[in-house]
N, C-alpha and C positions, 0 to 999 in steps of 0.2 A: 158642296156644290160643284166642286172642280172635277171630282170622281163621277156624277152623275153627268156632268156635260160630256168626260170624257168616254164614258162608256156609250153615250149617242154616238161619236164620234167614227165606233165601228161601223157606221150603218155607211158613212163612206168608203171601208175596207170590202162590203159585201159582197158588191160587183168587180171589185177591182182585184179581191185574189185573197185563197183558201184555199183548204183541203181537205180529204176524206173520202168516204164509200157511201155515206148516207143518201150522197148525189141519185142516184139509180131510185133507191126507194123512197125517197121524194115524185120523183115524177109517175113512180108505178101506183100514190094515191090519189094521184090528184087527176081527178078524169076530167076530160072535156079540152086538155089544153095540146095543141098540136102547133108544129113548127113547121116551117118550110123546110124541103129537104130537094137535091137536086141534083141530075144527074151529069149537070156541065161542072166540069173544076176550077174549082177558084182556091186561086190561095191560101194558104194560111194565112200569108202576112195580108193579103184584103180582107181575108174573116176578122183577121185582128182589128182590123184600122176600122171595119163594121159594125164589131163590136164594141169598142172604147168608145166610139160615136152614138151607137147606143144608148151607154149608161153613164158617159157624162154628165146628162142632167141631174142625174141622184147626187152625184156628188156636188154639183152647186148648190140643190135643195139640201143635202144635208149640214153645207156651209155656212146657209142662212139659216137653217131651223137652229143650230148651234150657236150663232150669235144671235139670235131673238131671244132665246132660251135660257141662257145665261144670265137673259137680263131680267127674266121672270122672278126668281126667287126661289125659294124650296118651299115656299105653299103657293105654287102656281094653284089658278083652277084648271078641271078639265076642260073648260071653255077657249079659257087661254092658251093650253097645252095645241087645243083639239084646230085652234086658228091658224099654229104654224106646222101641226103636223101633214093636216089636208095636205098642203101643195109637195111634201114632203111621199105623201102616198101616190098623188096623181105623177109625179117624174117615174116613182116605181112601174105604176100601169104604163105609163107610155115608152119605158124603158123595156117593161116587159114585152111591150105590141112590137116591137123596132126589131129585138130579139127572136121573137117568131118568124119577121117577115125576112129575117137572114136566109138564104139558102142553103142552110149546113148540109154535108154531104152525111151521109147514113151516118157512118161511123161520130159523128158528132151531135147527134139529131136528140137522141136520147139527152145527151149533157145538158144541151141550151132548156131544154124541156124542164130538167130538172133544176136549171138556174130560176126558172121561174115558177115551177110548184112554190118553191125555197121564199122565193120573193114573198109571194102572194100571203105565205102566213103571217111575215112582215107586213104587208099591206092590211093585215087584218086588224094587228094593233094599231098602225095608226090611223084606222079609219074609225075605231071604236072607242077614240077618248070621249069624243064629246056625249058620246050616251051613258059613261060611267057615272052611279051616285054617289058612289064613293071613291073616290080618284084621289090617290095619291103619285104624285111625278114621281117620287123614287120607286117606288113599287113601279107605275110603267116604263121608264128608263129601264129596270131590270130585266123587266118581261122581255121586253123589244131587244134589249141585247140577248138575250140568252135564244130567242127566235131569229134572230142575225146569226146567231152562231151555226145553227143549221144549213143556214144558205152559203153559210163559208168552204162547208165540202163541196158544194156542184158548183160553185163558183173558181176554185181551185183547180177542180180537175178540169173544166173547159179552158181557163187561159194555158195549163201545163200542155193539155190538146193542141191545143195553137201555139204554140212554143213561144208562148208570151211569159216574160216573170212574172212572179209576183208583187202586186202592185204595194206601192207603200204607201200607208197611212195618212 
Protein backbone atom coordinates (compact mmCIF):
# COMPACT_ATOMS: atom_id res chain seq x y z
CA UNK A 1 0.00 0.00 0.00
CA UNK A 2 2.80 2.27 0.98
CA UNK A 3 4.60 1.85 -2.53
CA UNK A 4 1.31 2.48 -4.41
CA UNK A 5 0.61 5.83 -2.39
CA UNK A 6 3.99 6.63 -2.90
CA UNK A 7 4.17 6.37 -6.40
CA UNK A 8 0.76 8.96 -6.53
CA UNK A 9 3.07 10.87 -4.67
CA UNK A 10 5.00 11.92 -7.98
CA UNK A 11 2.10 13.58 -9.44
CA UNK A 12 3.23 16.36 -6.88
CA UNK A 13 6.87 16.24 -8.41
CA UNK A 14 5.06 16.85 -12.06
CA UNK A 15 4.79 20.38 -12.18
CA UNK A 16 7.26 21.15 -9.75
CA UNK A 17 10.53 19.78 -11.59
CA UNK A 18 12.08 17.15 -14.15
CA UNK A 19 13.88 16.54 -17.07
CA UNK A 20 14.45 15.53 -20.52
CA UNK A 21 13.78 16.22 -24.63
CA UNK A 22 10.50 14.50 -24.71
CA UNK A 23 9.22 18.13 -23.81
CA UNK A 24 9.13 19.43 -27.66
CA UNK A 25 7.37 16.37 -28.85
CA UNK A 26 4.81 16.36 -26.51
CA UNK A 27 3.48 19.60 -27.50
CA UNK A 28 4.26 18.90 -31.54
CA UNK A 29 1.10 16.10 -30.91
CA UNK A 30 -1.07 17.62 -29.12
CA UNK A 31 -3.06 20.15 -31.43
CA UNK A 32 -5.25 22.73 -30.52
CA UNK A 33 -3.36 23.88 -27.32
CA UNK A 34 -1.76 27.42 -27.59
CA UNK A 35 -0.27 29.75 -24.83
CA UNK A 36 0.12 33.30 -24.49
CA UNK A 37 3.22 34.69 -25.80
CA UNK A 38 4.47 38.37 -25.52
CA UNK A 39 6.40 40.75 -26.74
CA UNK A 40 6.78 43.05 -23.42
CA UNK A 41 9.72 41.38 -20.85
CA UNK A 42 8.95 40.12 -17.78
CA UNK A 43 11.12 38.43 -15.68
CA UNK A 44 12.07 35.28 -15.10
CA UNK A 45 12.02 35.55 -11.55
CA UNK A 46 7.72 37.01 -12.16
CA UNK A 47 7.53 34.00 -14.65
CA UNK A 48 8.62 32.07 -11.89
CA UNK A 49 6.44 33.44 -9.06
CA UNK A 50 3.49 32.88 -12.22
CA UNK A 51 4.20 29.88 -12.43
CA UNK A 52 4.55 28.18 -8.78
CA UNK A 53 1.04 30.08 -8.42
CA UNK A 54 -0.06 28.31 -11.15
CA UNK A 55 0.41 24.76 -10.10
CA UNK A 56 0.18 25.15 -6.51
CA UNK A 57 -3.18 23.67 -6.59
CA UNK A 58 -2.04 20.29 -7.94
CA UNK A 59 -0.07 19.86 -5.39
CA UNK A 60 -2.61 20.55 -2.48
CA UNK A 61 -5.01 18.13 -4.71
CA UNK A 62 -2.44 15.69 -4.81
CA UNK A 63 -2.07 16.04 -0.80
CA UNK A 64 -5.46 15.21 -0.24
CA UNK A 65 -6.08 12.57 -3.05
CA UNK A 66 -2.89 10.93 -1.04
CA UNK A 67 -4.39 10.92 2.17
CA UNK A 68 -8.10 9.83 1.12
CA UNK A 69 -6.24 7.27 -0.76
CA UNK A 70 -4.43 5.67 1.66
CA UNK A 71 -7.29 5.22 3.55
CA UNK A 72 -9.04 3.25 0.86
CA UNK A 73 -7.39 -0.06 0.92
CA UNK A 74 -5.94 -2.00 -2.09
CA UNK A 75 -9.43 -3.16 -3.43
CA UNK A 76 -10.44 0.39 -3.71
CA UNK A 77 -13.48 0.58 -6.34
CA UNK A 78 -13.21 2.65 -9.31
CA UNK A 79 -15.96 4.55 -7.92
CA UNK A 80 -14.05 5.41 -4.93
CA UNK A 81 -10.83 5.94 -6.75
CA UNK A 82 -12.73 8.02 -9.46
CA UNK A 83 -14.32 10.51 -6.25
CA UNK A 84 -10.89 11.70 -5.15
CA UNK A 85 -9.19 11.72 -8.43
CA UNK A 86 -11.81 14.18 -10.21
CA UNK A 87 -10.88 17.15 -8.13
CA UNK A 88 -7.23 15.82 -8.55
CA UNK A 89 -7.91 16.24 -12.53
CA UNK A 90 -9.88 19.52 -12.39
CA UNK A 91 -6.52 21.50 -10.39
CA UNK A 92 -4.67 19.79 -13.47
CA UNK A 93 -7.12 21.74 -16.08
CA UNK A 94 -7.05 24.90 -14.11
CA UNK A 95 -3.51 24.63 -13.56
CA UNK A 96 -3.18 24.10 -17.06
CA UNK A 97 -5.64 27.40 -18.16
CA UNK A 98 -3.31 29.75 -15.65
CA UNK A 99 -0.27 28.34 -17.54
CA UNK A 100 -1.45 29.24 -20.92
CA UNK A 101 -2.64 32.65 -19.84
CA UNK A 102 1.22 33.32 -18.77
CA UNK A 103 2.77 35.65 -21.11
CA UNK A 104 5.96 33.45 -21.97
CA UNK A 105 8.25 35.23 -24.26
CA UNK A 106 8.90 33.05 -27.52
CA UNK A 107 11.73 31.47 -26.58
CA UNK A 108 9.55 29.80 -23.65
CA UNK A 109 6.30 29.42 -25.42
CA UNK A 110 7.06 26.00 -26.89
CA UNK A 111 8.11 24.59 -23.11
CA UNK A 112 4.79 25.80 -21.13
CA UNK A 113 2.92 24.20 -24.24
CA UNK A 114 4.61 21.15 -23.79
CA UNK A 115 4.01 21.31 -19.85
CA UNK A 116 0.62 20.92 -20.63
CA UNK A 117 0.38 18.51 -23.71
CA UNK A 118 2.32 16.31 -20.80
CA UNK A 119 -0.40 17.14 -18.22
CA UNK A 120 -3.44 16.44 -20.16
CA UNK A 121 -2.50 12.73 -20.75
CA UNK A 122 -2.28 12.70 -16.91
CA UNK A 123 -5.66 14.28 -16.87
CA UNK A 124 -6.69 11.56 -18.98
CA UNK A 125 -6.24 8.96 -16.35
CA UNK A 126 -7.66 10.53 -14.00
CA UNK A 127 -10.72 11.47 -15.53
CA UNK A 128 -11.28 7.71 -16.81
CA UNK A 129 -11.40 5.73 -13.44
CA UNK A 130 -14.82 5.93 -12.96
CA UNK A 131 -15.76 4.29 -16.55
CA UNK A 132 -13.30 1.49 -15.92
CA UNK A 133 -14.96 -2.34 -15.47
CA UNK A 134 -12.29 -3.63 -14.54
CA UNK A 135 -10.28 -1.35 -12.15
CA UNK A 136 -7.62 -2.25 -10.44
CA UNK A 137 -5.82 0.76 -8.03
CA UNK A 138 -2.53 -0.70 -8.65
CA UNK A 139 -2.68 -1.20 -12.13
CA UNK A 140 -3.89 2.74 -12.33
CA UNK A 141 -1.39 4.10 -9.75
CA UNK A 142 1.07 2.51 -12.22
CA UNK A 143 -0.36 3.82 -15.35
CA UNK A 144 -0.62 7.35 -13.80
CA UNK A 145 2.80 7.27 -12.65
CA UNK A 146 4.50 6.13 -15.57
CA UNK A 147 2.34 8.95 -17.66
CA UNK A 148 3.69 11.53 -14.80
CA UNK A 149 6.81 10.39 -15.86
CA UNK A 150 6.56 12.10 -19.38
CA UNK A 151 5.47 15.27 -18.02
CA UNK A 152 8.53 15.27 -15.92
CA UNK A 153 10.80 16.20 -19.12
CA UNK A 154 8.72 19.53 -20.16
CA UNK A 155 8.25 20.15 -16.67
CA UNK A 156 12.13 20.24 -15.99
CA UNK A 157 13.22 21.96 -18.81
CA UNK A 158 10.71 25.02 -18.24
CA UNK A 159 11.74 25.74 -14.40
CA UNK A 160 15.75 24.99 -15.68
CA UNK A 161 14.28 27.95 -18.28
CA UNK A 162 13.36 30.05 -15.48
CA UNK A 163 16.40 29.41 -13.53
CA UNK A 164 14.15 27.84 -10.90
CA UNK A 165 15.66 24.44 -9.16
CA UNK A 166 14.32 21.72 -9.11
CA UNK A 167 11.50 21.32 -6.88
CA UNK A 168 11.39 18.59 -4.16
CA UNK A 169 9.10 16.01 -3.58
Amino acid sequence: MKKTVALFALAGISLAGCSGSSARRAAAVTPGIEASTTSTTVSLADLGKRYDAAVAPINAAIATFNSKYSKLGPSATAAAVADIAEPVAKAFQAADQALLHIPWPDRLHQEAIAVVAADSIATGDLNGVRGQKAFSASTFIQQFARDLGRGHAAVRALRADLGMPVAAP
